[in-house]
N, C-alpha and C positions, 0 to 999 in steps of 0.2 A: 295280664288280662286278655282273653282270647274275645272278639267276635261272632257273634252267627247270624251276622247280615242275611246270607241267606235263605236261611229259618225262618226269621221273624219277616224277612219279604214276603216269602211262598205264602205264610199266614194270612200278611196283613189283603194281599194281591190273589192269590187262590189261584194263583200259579205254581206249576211244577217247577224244579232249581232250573231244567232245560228251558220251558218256557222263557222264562225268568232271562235269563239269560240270553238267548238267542234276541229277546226285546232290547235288552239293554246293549246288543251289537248296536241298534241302529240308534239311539239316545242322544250321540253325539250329535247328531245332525238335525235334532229335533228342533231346531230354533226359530224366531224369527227373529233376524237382525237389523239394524235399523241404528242409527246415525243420530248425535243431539249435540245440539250446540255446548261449548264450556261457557263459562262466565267471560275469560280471559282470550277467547278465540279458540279457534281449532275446534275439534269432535271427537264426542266420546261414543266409540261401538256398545249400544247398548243388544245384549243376546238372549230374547226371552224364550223360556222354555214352550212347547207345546201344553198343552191342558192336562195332558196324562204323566207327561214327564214332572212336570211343576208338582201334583201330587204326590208321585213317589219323591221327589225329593223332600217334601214336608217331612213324608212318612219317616224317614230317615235320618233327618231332623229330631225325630220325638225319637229314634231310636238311639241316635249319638249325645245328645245335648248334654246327659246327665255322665257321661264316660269321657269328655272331651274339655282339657282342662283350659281357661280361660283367664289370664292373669290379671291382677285390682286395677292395671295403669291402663289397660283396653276400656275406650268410654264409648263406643260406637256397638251399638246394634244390641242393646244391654237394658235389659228392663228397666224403667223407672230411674234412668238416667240420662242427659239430653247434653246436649253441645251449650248451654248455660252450665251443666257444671266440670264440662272441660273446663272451659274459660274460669270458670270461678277456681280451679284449683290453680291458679297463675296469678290474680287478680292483687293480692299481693307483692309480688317481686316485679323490682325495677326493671329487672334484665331479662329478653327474651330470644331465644333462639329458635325459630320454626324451619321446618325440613318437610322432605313428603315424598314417600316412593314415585317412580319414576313406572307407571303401565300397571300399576300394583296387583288387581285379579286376575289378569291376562298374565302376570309375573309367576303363578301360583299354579303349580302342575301336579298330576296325582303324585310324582318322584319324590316333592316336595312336601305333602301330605302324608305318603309312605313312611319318608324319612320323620317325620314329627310325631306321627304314630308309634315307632318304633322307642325315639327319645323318650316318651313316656310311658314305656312298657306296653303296649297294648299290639296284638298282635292278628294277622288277618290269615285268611286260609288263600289259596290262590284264587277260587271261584271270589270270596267276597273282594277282594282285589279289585279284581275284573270290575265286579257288579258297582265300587262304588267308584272307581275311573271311568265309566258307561255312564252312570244316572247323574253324576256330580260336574262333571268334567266337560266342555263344549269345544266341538273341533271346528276354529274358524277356517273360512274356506282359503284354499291353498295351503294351509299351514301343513306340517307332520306333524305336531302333538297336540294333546289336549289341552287346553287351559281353563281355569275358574271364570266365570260370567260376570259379567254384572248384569245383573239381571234376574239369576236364579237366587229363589228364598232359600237356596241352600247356603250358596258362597258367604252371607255375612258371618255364619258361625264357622265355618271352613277357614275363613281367614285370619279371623279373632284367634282361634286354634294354631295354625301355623307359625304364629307370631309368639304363642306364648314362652317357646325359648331365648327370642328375642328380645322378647319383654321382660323378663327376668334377668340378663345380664344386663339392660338398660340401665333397668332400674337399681341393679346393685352396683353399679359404676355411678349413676347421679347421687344414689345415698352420700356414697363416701365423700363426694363433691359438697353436702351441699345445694343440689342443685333438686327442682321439682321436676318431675315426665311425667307427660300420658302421649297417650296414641288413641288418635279416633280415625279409623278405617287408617288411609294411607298418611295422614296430617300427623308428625309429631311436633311436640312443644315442648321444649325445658323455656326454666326461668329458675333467676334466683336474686339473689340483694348484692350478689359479690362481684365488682366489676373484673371483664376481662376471663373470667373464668370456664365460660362459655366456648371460646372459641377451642377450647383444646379437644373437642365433643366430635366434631363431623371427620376427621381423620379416623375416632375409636370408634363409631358408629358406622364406617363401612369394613373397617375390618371385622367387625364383629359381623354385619350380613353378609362379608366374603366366607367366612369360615362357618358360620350356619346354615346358609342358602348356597356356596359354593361359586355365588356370583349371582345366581339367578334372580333374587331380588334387589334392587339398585336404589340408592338415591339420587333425587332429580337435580343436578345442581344448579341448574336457574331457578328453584323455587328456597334455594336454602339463603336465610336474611337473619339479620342480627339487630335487635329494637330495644332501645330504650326510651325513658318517658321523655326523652327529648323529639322522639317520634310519636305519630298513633300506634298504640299497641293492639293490633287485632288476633283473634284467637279464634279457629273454626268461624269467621265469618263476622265475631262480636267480638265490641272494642271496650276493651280494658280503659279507664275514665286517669286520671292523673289523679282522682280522691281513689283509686280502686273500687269502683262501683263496675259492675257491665251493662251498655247500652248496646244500644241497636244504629245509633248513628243519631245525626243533626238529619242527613240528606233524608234516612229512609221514613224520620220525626215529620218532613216538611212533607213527604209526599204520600206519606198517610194521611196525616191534617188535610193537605189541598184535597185528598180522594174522600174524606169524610165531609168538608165545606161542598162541596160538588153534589156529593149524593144528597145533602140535606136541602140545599135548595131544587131541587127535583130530577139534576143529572146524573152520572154513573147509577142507573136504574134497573138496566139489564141485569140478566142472571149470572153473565160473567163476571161486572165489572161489582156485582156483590159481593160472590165467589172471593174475588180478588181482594177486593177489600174489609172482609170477615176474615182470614184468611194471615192477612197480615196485622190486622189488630189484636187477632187470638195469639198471635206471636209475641207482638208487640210487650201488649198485658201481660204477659206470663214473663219476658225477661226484665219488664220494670214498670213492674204493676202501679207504681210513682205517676206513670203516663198515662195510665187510665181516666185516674186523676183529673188529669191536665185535658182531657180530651173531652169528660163529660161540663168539666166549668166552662170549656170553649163551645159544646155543642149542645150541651145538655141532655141529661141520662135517655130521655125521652128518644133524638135521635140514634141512640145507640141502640138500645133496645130496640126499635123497628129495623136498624137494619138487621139486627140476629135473627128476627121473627120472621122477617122477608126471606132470608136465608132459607130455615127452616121451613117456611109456605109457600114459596113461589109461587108468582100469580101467571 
């Protein structure tokens, strides 16, 4: 399958392939970058595109999505699928093993998208090359090469894409096992009911990203842990229960409650601290609609409903 990125650019842009290109010299630089705290310490360089850039990357977007294959164990950045049914496909087995690249879009270079390209037959002209290591691709400063962003609406399906060789050897190594995988963005997770069986995994899973990626994608080894229900089992963020049920937690149960007691007798009023607390309820309810429940017999429908309305009206 051949490309004509540059085709369908000139079309959608009304620029000549010169223009076109001469723009997409300067794309790398288009950014603005900016620093956000992790959960766990340290910072992650988040690198947003400019206003024109972020466009043509959409555009390109709608032209790659449907030629760019995307494997079933990818649960990150995927229609009508959510980090509840990561978790839920685990939710069952005792035994868990979680792992997680190590810089994972900053890991991700057009060489790497070239090459992935290529594994799946699909084939680019030199100009489209160019055009999509320019529009796709962000050069942090100091660095000599380009890398994936976070930040650009391009990168989630650019990555999902890369991985899908990966994800397929994964996955046909845990079949034989026995064992369950998915991948959401950089987070993997097996699980299975067989003890011990787990551990033989993080050896096969870096040779397999040495002879894919050539080295260039890594696992992080201080995030790689091995859980059974003799621990908390957490999954992207939500905790696997000892009946297999998924919650949200006891801590983040209390400090909703205490944020919804607050706001009913006339504090957390503000627009943020509404924000905040619609925010986390509409979460809440959707991973264990059980608590919804629980939260109108404590507070009654009455203040739940004002505070959505509040949301939506702000005074």
């Amino acid at each position: 399958m051949e490309l004509n990125i540059s085709g369908q650019l000139q079309s959608h842009l009304y620029m000549s392939e010169k223009e076109l290109f001469n723009f997409s010299k300067t794309c790398p630089h288009r950014y603005k970058v900016y620093p956000i705290p992790k959960k766990n310490g340290g910072e992650r360089i988040i690198a947003h595109p400019a206003k024109e850039l972020k466009y043509i990357q959409r555009v390109i977007v709608k032209i790659l999505k449907t030629k760019l294959s995307i494997h079933h164990s990818s649960y990150a950045y995927m229609n009508n699928i959510s980090i509840k049914d990561n978790a839920a496909l685990h939710s069952n087995n005792d035994f868990i093993l979680k792992m997680d690249f190590k810089e994972f879009f900053p890991s991700i270079t057009p060489l790497i998208f070239f090459n992935a390209l290529n594994t799946q037959n699909i084939h680019l002209s030199k100009i489209d090359s160019a055009l999509l290591a320019n529009f796709l691709f962000w050069k942090p400063y100091r660095k000599q090469k380009l890398v994936l962003s976070i930040g650009a609406p391009s990168s989630p399906l650019i990555s999902n894409f890369v991985m899908y060789e990966f994800d397929n050897q994964i996955s046909s190594l845990c079949r034989n096992l026995n064992i369950t995988y998915s991948r959401y963005a950089d987070d993997l997770t097996f699980s299975t009911q067989e003890k011990n069986v787990l551990y033989v995994l993080p050896k096969q899973i870096q040779q397999i990203l040495n002879t894919t990626y050539k080295k260039g994608i890594r696992i992080n080894p201080e995030k790689t842990s091995f859980i059974s229900k003799a621990f908390q089992r957490k999954v992207t963020g939500l905790i696997l229960t000892n009946e297999n049920n998924i919650s949200i937690g006891r801590d983040k149960k209390r400090l909703i409650s205490s944020m919804l007691h607050k706001y009913k007798i006339g504090l957390n009023t503000q627009k943020e601290d509404i924000e905040k607390l619609t925010g986390l309820l509409s979460f809440a309810f959707y991973i264990e609609p059980h608590f919804k429940e629980s939260m109108i017999r404590k507070y009654e429908i009455d203040t739940i409903n004002k505070l959505f309305k509040n949301k939506e009206n702000p005074s």
